[in-house]
C-alpha positions as CSV (number, residue, x, y, z in Angstrom):
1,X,-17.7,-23.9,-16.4
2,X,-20.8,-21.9,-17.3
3,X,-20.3,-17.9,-17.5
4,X,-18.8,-16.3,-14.7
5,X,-20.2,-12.9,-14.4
6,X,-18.3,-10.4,-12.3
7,X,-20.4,-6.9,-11.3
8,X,-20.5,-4.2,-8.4
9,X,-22.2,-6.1,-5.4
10,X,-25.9,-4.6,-4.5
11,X,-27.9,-4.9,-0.7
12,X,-29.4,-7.6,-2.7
13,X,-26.2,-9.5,-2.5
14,X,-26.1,-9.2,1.3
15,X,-27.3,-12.1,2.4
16,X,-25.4,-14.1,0.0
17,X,-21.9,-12.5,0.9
18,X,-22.1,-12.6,4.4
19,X,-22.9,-16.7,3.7
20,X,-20.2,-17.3,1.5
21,X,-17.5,-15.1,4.9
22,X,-19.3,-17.3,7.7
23,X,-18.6,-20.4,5.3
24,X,-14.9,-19.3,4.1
25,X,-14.1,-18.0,7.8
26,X,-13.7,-18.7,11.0
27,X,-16.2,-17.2,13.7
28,X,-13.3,-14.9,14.9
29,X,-11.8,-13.8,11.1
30,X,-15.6,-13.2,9.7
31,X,-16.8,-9.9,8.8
32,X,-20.6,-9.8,10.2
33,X,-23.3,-8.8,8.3
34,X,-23.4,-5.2,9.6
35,X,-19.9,-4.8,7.6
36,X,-20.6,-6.1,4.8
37,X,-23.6,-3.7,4.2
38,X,-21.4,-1.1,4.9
39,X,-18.9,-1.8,2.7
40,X,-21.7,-2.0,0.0
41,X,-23.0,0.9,1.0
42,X,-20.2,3.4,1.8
43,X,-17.9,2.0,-1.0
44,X,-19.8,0.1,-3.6
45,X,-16.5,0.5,-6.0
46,X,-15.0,-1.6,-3.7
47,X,-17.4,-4.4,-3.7
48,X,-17.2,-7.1,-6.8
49,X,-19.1,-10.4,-6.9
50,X,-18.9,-13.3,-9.2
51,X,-22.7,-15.0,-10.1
52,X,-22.7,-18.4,-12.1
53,X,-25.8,-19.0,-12.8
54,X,-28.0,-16.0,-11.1
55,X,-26.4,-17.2,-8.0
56,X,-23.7,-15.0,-6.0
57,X,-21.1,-17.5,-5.6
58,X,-17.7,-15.4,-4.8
59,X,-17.0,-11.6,-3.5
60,X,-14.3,-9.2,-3.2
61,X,-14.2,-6.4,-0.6
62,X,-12.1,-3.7,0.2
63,X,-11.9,0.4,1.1
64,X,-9.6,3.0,0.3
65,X,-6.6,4.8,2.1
66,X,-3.7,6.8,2.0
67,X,-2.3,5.4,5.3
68,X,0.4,2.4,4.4
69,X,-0.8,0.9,7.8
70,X,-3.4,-1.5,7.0
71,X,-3.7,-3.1,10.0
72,X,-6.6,-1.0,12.2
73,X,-9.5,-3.0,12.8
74,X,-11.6,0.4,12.6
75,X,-10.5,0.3,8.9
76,X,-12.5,-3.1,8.2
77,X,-15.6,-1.0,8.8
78,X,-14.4,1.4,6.7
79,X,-13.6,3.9,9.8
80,X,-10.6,6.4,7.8
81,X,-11.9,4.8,4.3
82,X,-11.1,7.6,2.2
83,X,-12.7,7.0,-1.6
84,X,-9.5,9.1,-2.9
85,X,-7.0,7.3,-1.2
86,X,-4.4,5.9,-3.4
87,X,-4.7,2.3,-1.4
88,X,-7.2,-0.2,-2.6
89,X,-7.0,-2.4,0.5
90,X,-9.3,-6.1,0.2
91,X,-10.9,-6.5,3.3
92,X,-12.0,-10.5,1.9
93,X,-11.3,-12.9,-1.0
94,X,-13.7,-15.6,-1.1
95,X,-15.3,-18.2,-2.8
96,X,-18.4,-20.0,-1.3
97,X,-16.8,-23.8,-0.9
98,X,-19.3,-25.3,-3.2
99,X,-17.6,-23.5,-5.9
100,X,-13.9,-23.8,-4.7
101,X,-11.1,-24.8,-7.1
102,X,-12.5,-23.9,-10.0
103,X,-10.6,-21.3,-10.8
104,X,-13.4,-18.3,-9.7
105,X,-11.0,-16.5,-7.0
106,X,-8.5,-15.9,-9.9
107,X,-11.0,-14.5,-11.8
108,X,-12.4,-12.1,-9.6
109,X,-8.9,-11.0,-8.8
110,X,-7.7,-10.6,-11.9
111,X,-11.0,-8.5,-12.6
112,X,-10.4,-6.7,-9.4
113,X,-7.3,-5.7,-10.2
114,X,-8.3,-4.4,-13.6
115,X,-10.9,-1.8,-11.9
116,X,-8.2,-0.9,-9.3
117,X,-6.0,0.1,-11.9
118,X,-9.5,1.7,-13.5
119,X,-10.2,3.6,-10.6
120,X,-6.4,5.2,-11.3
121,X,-5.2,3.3,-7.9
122,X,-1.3,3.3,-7.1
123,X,-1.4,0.0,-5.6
124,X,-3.8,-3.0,-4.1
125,X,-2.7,-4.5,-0.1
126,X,-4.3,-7.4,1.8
127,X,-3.3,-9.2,4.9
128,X,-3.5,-13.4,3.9
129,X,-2.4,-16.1,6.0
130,X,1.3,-17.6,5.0
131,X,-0.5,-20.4,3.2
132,X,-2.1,-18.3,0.6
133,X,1.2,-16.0,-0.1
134,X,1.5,-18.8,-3.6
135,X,-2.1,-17.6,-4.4
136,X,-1.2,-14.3,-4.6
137,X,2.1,-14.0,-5.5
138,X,0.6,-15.4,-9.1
139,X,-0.9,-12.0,-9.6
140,X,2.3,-10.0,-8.8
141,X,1.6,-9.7,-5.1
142,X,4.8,-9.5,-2.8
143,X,5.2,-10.6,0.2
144,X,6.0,-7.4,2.6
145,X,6.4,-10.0,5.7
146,X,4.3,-10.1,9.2
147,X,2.2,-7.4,10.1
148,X,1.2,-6.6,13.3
149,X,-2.3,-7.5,12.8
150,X,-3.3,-10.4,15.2
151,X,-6.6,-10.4,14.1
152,X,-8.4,-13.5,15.3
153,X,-5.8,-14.4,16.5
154,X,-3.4,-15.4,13.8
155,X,-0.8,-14.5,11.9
156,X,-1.0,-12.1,9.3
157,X,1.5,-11.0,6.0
158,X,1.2,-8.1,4.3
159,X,0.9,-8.2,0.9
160,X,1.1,-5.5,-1.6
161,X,0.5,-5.0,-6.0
162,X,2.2,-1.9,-7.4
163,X,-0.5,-0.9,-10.2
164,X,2.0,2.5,-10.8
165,X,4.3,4.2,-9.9
């Protein structure tokens, strides 16, 4: 594979982001495009992308909290984001399907986790669907079980790193 670059996304970046959610997401699990600026906007630290080639091809997203509850749907447009909090929480992992399989995601999660653990954060969450619990559990996620998210109408686990202690 060529260079992978991994940076801080930029508005620039927009329109390729919210492509690669509509194309990694169903209609009802997608962020729209009004949360995705925001999430570049409010909380840029929060907001990695991977490029091969010039071209945006993978993203990261997340906000900050001290609440252990990640489950508020306010919270996904970054409603109680508090830059401080000890929480890195990823909003969205994903890799445009072109470019699936190819060993990007692991890459921008390992890099993700790096600047989490940067940024002197006590621990990373996410809420993934059972099928990607493997996935994640490679980088020292556990699994914390269900959540009560229903959010489009699935199930959800919770799923958290301990960066410290």
């Amino acid at each position: 594979m060529k260079a992978l670059t991994i940076r801080h996304a930029d508005m620039d970046d927009l329109p390729a982001c919210h492509t690669i959610e509509v194309n990694c997401f169903p209609p009802a699990e997608a962020a729209w495009a009004s949360s995705l600026r925001n999430r570049i906007e409010l909380y840029p630290e929060g907001f990695l992308v991977a490029e091969l080639e010039g071209k945006v091809v993978a993203q990261v997203n997340a906000g900050s909290t001290d609440k252990d509850d990640i489950t508020d749907e306010d919270f996904k447009q970054l409603i109680g984001h508090d830059p401080e909090g000890r929480h890195l929480v990823i909003f969205s992992l994903s890799v445009h399907p072109d470019f699936q399989k190819r060993g990007i995601a692991g890459k921008l999660l390992t890099n993700f986790i790096e600047h989490a653990g940067d940024m002197g954060k006590s621990d990373i969450k996410l809420l993934c669907k059972e099928e990607l619990l493997p996935f994640y559990a490679r980088f020292g996620f556990t699994d914390d079980g269900l959540s009560s998210s229903t959010h489009g109408g699935v199930a959800w686990h919770a799923m958290t790193l301990h960066l410290q202690d």
